[in-house]
PyMOL Python script that loads the backbone (N, CA, C, O; Angstrom):
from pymol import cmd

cmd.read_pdbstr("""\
ATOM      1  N   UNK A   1      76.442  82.897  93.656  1.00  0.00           N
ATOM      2  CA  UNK A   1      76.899  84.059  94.387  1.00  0.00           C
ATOM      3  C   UNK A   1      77.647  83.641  95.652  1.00  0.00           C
ATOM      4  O   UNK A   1      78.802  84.017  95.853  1.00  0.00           O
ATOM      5  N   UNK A   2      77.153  83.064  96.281  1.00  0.00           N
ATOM      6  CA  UNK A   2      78.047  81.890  97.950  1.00  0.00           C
ATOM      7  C   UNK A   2      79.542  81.745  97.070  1.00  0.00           C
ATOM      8  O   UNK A   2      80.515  82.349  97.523  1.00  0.00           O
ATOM      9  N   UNK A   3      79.629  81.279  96.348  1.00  0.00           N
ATOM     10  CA  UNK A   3      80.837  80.642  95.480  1.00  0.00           C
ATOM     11  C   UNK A   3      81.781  81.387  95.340  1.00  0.00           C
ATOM     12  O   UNK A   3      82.950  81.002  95.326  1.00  0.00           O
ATOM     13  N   UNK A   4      81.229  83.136  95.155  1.00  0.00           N
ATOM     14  CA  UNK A   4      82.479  83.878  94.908  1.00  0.00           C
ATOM     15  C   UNK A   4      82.502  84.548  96.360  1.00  0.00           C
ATOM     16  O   UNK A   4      83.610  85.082  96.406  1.00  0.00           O
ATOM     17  N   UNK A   5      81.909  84.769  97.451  1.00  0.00           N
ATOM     18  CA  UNK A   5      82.065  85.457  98.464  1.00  0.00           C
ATOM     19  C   UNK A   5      83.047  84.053  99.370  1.00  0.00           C
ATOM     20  O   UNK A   5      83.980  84.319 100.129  1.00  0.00           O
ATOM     21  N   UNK A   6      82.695  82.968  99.146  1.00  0.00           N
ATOM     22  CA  UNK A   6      83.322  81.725  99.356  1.00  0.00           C
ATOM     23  C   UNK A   6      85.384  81.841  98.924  1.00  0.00           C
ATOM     24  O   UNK A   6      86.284  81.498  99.691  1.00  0.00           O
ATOM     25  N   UNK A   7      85.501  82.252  97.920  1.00  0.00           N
ATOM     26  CA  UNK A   7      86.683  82.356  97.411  1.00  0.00           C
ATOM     27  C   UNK A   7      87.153  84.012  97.639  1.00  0.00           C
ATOM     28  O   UNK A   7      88.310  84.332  97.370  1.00  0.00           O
ATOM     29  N   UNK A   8      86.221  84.978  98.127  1.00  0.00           N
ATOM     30  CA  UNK A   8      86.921  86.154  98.460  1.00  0.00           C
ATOM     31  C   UNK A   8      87.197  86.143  99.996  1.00  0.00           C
ATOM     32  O   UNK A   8      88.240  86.580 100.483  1.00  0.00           O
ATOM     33  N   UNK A   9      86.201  85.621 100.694  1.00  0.00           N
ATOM     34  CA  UNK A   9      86.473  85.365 101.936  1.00  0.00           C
ATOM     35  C   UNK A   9      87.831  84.221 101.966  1.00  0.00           C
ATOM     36  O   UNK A   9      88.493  84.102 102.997  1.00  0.00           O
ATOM     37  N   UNK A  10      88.048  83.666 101.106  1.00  0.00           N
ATOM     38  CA  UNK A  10      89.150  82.372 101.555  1.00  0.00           C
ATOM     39  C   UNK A  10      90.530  83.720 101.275  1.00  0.00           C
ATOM     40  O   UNK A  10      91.317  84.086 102.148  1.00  0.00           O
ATOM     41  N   UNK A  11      90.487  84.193  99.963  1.00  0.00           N
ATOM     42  CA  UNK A  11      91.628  84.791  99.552  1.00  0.00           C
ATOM     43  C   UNK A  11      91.879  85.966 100.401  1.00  0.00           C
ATOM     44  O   UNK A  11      93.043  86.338 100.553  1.00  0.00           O
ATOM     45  N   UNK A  12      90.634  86.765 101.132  1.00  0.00           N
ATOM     46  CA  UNK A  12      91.138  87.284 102.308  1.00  0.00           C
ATOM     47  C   UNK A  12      92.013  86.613 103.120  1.00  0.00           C
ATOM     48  O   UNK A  12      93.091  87.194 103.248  1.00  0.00           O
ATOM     49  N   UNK A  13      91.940  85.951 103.498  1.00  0.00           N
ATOM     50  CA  UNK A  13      92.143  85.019 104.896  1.00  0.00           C
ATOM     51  C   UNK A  13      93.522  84.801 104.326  1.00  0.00           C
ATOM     52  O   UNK A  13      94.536  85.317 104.797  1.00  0.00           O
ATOM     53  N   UNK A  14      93.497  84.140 103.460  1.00  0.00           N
ATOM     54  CA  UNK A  14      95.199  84.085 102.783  1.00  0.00           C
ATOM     55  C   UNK A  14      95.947  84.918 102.860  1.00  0.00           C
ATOM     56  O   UNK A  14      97.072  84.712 103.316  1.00  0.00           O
ATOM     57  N   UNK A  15      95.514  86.201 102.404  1.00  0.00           N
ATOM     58  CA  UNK A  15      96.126  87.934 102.297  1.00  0.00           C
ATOM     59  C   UNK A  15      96.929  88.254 103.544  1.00  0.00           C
ATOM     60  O   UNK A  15      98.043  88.704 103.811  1.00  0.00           O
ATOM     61  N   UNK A  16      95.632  87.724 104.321  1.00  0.00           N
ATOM     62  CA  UNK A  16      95.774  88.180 105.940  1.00  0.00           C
ATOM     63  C   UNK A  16      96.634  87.443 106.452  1.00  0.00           C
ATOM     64  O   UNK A  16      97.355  88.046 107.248  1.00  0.00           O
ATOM     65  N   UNK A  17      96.867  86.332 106.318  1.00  0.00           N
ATOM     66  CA  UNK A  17      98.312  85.623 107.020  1.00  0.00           C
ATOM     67  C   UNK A  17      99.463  85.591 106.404  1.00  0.00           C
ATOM     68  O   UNK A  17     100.474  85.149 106.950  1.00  0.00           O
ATOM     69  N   UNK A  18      99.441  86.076 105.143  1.00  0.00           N
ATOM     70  CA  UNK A  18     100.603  86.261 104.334  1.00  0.00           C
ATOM     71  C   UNK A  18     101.380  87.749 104.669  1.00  0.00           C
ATOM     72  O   UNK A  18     102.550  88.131 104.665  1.00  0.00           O
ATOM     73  N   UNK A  19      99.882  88.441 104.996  1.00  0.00           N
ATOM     74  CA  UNK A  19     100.469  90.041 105.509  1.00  0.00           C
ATOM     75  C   UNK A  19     101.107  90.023 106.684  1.00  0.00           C
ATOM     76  O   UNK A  19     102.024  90.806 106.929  1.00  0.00           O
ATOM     77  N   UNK A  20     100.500  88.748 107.873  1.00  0.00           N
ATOM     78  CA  UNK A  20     101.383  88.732 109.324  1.00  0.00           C
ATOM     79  C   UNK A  20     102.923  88.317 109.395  1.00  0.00           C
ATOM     80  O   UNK A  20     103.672  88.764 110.264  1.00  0.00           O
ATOM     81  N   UNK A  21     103.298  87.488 108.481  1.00  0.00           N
ATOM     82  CA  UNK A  21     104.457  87.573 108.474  1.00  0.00           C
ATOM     83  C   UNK A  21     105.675  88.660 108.308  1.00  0.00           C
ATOM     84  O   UNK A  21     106.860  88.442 108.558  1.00  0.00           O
ATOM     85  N   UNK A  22     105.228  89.616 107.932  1.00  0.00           N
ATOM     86  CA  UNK A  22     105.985  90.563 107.793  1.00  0.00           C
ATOM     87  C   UNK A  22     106.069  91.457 109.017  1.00  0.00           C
ATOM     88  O   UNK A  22     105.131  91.331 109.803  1.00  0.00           O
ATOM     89  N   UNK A  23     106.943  92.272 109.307  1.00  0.00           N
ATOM     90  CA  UNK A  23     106.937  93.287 110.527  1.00  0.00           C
ATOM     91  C   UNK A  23     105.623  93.968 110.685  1.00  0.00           C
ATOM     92  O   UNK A  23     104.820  93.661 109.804  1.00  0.00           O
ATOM     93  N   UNK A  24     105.217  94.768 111.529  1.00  0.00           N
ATOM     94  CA  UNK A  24     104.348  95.438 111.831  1.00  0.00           C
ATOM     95  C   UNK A  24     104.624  96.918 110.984  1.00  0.00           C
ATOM     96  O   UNK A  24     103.697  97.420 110.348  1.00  0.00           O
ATOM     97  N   UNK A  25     105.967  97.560 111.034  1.00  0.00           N
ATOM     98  CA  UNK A  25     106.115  98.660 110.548  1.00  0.00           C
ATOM     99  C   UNK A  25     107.455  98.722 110.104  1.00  0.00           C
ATOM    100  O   UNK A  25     108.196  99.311 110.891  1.00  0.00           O
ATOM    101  N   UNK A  26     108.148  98.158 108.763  1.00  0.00           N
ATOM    102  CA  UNK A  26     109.033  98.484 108.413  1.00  0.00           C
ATOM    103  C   UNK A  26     110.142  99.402 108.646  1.00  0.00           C
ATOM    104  O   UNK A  26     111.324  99.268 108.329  1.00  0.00           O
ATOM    105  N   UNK A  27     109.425 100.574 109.393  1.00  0.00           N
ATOM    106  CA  UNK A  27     110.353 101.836 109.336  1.00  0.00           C
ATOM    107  C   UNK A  27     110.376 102.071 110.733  1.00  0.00           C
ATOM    108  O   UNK A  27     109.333 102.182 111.377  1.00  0.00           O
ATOM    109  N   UNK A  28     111.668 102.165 111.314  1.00  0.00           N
ATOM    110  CA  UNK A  28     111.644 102.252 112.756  1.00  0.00           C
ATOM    111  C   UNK A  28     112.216 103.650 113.214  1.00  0.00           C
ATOM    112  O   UNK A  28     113.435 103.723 113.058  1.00  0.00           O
ATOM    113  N   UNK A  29     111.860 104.322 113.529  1.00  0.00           N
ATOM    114  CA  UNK A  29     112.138 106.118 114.025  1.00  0.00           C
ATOM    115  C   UNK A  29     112.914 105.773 115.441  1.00  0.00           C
ATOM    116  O   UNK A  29     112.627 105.193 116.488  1.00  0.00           O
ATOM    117  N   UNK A  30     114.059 106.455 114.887  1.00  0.00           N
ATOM    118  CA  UNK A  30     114.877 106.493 116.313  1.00  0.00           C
ATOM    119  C   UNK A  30     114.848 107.560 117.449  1.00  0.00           C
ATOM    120  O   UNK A  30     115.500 108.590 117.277  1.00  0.00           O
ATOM    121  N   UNK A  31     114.433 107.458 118.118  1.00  0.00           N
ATOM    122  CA  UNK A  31     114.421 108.511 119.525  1.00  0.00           C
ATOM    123  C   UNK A  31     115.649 108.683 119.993  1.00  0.00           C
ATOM    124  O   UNK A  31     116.302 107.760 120.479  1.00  0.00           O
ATOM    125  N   UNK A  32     116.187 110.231 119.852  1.00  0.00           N
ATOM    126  CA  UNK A  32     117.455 110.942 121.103  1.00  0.00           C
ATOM    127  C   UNK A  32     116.649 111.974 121.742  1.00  0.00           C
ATOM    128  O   UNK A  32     115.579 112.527 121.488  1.00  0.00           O
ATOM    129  N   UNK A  33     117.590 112.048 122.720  1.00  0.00           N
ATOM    130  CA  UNK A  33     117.092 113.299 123.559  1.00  0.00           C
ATOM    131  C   UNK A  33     116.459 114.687 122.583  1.00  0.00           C
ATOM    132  O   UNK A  33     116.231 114.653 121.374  1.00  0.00           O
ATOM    133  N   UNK A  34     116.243 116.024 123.637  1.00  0.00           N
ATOM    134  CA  UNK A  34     116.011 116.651 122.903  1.00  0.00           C
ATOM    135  C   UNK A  34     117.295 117.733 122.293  1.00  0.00           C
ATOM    136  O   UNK A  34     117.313 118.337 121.221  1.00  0.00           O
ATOM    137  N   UNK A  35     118.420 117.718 123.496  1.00  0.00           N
ATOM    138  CA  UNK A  35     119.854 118.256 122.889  1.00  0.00           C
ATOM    139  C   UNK A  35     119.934 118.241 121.898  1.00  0.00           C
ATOM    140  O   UNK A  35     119.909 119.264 121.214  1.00  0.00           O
ATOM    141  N   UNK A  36     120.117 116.553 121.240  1.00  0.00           N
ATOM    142  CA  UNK A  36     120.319 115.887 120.174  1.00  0.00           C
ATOM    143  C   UNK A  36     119.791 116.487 118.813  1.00  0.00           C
ATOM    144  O   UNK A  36     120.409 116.962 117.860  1.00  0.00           O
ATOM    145  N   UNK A  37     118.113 116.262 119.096  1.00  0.00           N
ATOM    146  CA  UNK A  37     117.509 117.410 118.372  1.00  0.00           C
ATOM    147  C   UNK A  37     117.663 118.129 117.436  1.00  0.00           C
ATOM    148  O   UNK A  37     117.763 118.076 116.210  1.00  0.00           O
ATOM    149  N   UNK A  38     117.666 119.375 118.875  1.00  0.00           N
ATOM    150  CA  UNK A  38     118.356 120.465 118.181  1.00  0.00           C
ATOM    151  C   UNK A  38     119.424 120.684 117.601  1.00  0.00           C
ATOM    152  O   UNK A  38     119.510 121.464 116.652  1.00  0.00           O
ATOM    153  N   UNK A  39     120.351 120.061 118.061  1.00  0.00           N
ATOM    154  CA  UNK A  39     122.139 120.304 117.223  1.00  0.00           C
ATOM    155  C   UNK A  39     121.729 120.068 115.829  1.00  0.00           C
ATOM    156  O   UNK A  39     121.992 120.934 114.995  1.00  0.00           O
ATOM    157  N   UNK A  40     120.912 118.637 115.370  1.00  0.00           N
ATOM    158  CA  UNK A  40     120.829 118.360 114.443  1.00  0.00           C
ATOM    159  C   UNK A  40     119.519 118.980 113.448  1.00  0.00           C
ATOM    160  O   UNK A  40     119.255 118.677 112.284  1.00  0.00           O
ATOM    161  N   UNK A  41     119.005 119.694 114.121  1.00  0.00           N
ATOM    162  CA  UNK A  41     118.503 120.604 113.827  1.00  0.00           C
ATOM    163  C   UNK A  41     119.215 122.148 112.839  1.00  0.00           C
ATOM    164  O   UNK A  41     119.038 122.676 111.741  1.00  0.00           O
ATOM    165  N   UNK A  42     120.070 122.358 114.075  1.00  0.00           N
ATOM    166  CA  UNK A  42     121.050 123.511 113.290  1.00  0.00           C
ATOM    167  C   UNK A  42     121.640 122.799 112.364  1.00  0.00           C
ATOM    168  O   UNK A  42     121.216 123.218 111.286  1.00  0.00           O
ATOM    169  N   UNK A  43     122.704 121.591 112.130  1.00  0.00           N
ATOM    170  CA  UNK A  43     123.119 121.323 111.368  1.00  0.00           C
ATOM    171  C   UNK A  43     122.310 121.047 109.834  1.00  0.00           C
ATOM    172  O   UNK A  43     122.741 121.428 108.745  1.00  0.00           O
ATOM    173  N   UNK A  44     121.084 120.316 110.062  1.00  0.00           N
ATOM    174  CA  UNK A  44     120.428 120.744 108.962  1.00  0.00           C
ATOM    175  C   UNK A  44     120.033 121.705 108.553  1.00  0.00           C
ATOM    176  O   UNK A  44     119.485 121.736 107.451  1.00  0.00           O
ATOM    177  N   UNK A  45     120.181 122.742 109.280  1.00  0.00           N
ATOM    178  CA  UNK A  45     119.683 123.926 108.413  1.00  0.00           C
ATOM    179  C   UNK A  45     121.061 124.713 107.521  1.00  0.00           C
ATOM    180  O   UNK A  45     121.030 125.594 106.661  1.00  0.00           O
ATOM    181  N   UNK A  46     122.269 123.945 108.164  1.00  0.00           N
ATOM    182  CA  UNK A  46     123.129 124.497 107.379  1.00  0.00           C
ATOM    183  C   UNK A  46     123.715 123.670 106.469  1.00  0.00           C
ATOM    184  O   UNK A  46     124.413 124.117 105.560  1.00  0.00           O
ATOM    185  N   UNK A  47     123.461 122.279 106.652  1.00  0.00           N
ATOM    186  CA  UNK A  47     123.703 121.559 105.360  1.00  0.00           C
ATOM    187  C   UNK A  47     122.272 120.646 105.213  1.00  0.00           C
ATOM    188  O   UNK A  47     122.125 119.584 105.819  1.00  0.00           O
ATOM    189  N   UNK A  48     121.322 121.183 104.382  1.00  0.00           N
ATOM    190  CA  UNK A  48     120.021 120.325 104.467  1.00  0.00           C
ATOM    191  C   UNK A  48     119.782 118.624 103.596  1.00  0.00           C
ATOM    192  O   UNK A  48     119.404 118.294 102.472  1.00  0.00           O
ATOM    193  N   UNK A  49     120.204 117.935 104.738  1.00  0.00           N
ATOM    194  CA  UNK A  49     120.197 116.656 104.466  1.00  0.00           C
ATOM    195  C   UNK A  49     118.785 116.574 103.868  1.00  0.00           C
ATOM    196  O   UNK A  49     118.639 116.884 102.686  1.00  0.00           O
ATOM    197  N   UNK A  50     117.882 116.231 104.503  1.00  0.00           N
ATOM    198  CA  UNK A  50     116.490 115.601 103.788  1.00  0.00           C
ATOM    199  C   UNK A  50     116.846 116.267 101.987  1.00  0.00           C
ATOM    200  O   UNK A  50     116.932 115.413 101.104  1.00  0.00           O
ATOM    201  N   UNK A  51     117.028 117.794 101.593  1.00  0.00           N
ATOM    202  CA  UNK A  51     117.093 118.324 100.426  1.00  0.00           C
ATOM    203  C   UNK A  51     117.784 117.174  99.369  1.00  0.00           C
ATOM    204  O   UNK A  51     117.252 116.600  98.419  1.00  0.00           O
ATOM    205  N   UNK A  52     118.988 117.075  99.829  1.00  0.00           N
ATOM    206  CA  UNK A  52     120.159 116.545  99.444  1.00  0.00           C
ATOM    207  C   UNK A  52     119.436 114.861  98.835  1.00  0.00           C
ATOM    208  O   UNK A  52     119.240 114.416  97.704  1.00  0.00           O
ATOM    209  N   UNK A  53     119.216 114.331 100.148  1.00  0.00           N
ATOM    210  CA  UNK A  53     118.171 112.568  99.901  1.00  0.00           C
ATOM    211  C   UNK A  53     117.258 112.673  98.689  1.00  0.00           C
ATOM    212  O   UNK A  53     117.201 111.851  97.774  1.00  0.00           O
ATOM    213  N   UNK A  54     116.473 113.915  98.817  1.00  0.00           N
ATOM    214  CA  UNK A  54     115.540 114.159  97.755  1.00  0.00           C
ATOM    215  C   UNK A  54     115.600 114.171  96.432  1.00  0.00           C
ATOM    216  O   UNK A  54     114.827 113.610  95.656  1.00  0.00           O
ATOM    217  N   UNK A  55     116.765 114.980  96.121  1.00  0.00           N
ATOM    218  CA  UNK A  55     117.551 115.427  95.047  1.00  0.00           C
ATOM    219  C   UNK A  55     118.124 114.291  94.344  1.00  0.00           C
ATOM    220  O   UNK A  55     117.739 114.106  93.189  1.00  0.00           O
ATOM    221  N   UNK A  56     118.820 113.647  94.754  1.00  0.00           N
ATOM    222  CA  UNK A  56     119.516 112.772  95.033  1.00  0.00           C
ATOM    223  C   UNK A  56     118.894 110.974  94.516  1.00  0.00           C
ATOM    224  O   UNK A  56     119.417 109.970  94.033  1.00  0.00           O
ATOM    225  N   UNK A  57     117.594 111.367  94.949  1.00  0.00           N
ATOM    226  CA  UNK A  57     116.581 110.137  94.488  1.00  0.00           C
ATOM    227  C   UNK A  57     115.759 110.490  93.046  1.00  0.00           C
ATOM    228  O   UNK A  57     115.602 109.926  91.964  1.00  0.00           O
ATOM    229  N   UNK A  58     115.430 111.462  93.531  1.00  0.00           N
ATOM    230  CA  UNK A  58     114.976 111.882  92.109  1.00  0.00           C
ATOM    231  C   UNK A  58     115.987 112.190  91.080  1.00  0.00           C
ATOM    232  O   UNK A  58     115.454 112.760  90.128  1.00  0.00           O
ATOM    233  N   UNK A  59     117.150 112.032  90.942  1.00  0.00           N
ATOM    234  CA  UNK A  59     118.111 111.866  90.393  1.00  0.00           C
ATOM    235  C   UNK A  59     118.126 110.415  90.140  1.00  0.00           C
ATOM    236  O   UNK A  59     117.947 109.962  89.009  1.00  0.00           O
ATOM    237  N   UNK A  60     118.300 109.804  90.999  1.00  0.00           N
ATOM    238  CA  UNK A  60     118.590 108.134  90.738  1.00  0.00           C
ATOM    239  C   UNK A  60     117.162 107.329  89.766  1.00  0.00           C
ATOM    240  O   UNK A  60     117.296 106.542  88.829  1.00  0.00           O
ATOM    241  N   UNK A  61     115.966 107.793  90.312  1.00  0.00           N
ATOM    242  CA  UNK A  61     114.848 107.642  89.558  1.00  0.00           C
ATOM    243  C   UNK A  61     114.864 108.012  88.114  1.00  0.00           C
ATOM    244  O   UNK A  61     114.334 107.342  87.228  1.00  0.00           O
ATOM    245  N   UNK A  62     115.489 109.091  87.951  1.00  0.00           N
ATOM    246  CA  UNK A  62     115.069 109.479  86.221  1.00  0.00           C
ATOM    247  C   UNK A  62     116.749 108.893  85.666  1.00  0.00           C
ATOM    248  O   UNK A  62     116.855 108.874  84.440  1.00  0.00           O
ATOM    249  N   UNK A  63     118.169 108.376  86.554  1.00  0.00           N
ATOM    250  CA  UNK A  63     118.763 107.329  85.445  1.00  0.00           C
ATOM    251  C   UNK A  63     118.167 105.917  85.025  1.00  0.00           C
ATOM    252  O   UNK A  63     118.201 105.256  83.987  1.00  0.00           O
ATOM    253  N   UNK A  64     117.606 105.744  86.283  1.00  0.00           N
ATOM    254  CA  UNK A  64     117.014 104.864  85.954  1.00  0.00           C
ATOM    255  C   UNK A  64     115.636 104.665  85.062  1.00  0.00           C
ATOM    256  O   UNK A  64     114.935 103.712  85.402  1.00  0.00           O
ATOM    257  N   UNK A  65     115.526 104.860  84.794  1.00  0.00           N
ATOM    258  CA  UNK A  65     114.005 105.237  83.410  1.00  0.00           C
ATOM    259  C   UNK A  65     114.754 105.351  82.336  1.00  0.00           C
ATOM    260  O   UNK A  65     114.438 104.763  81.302  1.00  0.00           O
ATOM    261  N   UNK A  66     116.031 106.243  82.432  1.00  0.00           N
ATOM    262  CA  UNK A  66     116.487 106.072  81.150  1.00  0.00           C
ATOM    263  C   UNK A  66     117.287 104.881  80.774  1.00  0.00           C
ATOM    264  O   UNK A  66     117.288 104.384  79.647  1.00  0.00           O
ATOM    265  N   UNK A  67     117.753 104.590  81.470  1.00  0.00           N
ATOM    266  CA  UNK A  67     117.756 103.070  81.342  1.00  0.00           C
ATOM    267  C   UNK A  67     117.261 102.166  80.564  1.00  0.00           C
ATOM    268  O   UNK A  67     117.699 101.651  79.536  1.00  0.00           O
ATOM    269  N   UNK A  68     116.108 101.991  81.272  1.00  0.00           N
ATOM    270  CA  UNK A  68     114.780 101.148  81.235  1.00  0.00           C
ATOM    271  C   UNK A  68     114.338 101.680  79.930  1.00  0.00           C
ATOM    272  O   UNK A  68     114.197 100.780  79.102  1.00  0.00           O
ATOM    273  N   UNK A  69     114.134 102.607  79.588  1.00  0.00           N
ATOM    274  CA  UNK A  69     113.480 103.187  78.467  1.00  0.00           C
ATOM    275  C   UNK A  69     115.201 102.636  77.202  1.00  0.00           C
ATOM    276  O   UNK A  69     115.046 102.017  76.150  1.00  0.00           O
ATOM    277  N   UNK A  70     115.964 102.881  77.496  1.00  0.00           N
ATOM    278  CA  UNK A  70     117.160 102.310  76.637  1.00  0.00           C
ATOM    279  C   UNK A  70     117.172 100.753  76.462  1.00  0.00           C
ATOM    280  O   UNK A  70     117.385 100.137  75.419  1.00  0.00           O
ATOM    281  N   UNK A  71     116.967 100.375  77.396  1.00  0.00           N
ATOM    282  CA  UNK A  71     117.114  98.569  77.316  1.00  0.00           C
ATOM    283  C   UNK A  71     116.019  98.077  76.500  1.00  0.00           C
ATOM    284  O   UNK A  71     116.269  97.251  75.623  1.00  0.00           O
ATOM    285  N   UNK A  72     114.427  98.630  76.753  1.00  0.00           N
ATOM    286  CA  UNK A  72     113.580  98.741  76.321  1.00  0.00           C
ATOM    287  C   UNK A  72     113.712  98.775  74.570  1.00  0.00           C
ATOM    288  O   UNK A  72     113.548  97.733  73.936  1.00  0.00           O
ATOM    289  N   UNK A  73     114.002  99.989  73.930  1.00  0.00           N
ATOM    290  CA  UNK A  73     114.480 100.448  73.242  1.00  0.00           C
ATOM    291  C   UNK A  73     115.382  99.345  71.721  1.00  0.00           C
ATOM    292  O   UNK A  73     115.239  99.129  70.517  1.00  0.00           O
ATOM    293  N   UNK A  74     116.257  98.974  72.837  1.00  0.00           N
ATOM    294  CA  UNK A  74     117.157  98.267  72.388  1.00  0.00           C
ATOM    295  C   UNK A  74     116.309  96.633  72.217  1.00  0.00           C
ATOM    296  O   UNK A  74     116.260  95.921  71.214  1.00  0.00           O
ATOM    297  N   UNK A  75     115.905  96.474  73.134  1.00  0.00           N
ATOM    298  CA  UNK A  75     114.828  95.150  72.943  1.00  0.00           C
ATOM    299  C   UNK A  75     113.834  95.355  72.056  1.00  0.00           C
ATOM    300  O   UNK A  75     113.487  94.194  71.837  1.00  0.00           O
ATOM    301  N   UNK A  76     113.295  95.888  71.544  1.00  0.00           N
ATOM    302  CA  UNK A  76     112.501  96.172  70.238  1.00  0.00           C
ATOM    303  C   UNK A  76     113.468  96.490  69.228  1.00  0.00           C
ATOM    304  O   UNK A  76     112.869  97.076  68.327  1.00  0.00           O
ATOM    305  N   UNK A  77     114.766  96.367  68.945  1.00  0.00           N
ATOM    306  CA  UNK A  77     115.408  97.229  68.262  1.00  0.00           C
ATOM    307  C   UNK A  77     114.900  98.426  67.521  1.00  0.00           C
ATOM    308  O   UNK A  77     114.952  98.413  66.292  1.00  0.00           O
ATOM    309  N   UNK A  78     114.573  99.118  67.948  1.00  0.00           N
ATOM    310  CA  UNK A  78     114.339 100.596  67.528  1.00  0.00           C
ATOM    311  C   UNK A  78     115.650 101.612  67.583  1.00  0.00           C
ATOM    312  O   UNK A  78     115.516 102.701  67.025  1.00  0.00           O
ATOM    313  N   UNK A  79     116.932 101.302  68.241  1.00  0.00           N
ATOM    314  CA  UNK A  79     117.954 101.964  68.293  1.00  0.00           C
ATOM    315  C   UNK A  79     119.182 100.847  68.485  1.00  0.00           C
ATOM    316  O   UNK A  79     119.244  99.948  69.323  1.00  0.00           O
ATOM    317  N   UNK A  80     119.727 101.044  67.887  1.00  0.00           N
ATOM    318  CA  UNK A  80     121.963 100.263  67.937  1.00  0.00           C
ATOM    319  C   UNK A  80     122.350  99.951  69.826  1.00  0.00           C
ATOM    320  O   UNK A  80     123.456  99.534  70.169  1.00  0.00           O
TER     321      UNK A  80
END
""", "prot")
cmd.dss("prot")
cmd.show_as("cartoon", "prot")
cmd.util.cbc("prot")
cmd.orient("prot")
């Protein structure tokens, strides 16, 4: 039992310095005033960006599956 808490404690420890190399937070949020804000505020409400990103990905997600599901497909030959 020592033996495997021995090798989970090591492979922690590994995890853990393999995880420090990387940034703290990938995603960095940009701060403007609050003017800023709002303009872009109105403007999204009249052309709604986030909608658009959304749409847009989930679009790119299901060519891609079909894809994948085609290449797939084709690698088993089950289809020309």
């Amino acid at each position: 039992m020592d033996f495997f808490q021995w090798i989970g404690s090591n492979l922690k420890d590994l995890l853990d310095s393999f995880l420090k190399l990387f940034p703290s937070s990938p995603i960095l949020y940009l701060t403007t005033n609050s003017e800023i804000k709002t303009i872009l505020g109105y403007v999204n409400w009249f052309c709604p960006i986030y909608l658009w990103i959304s749409i847009l990905e989930n679009w790119l997600v299901c060519i891609l599956v079909w894809y994948a599901v085609q290449i797939a497909l084709r690698w088993v030959k089950a289809i020309e």
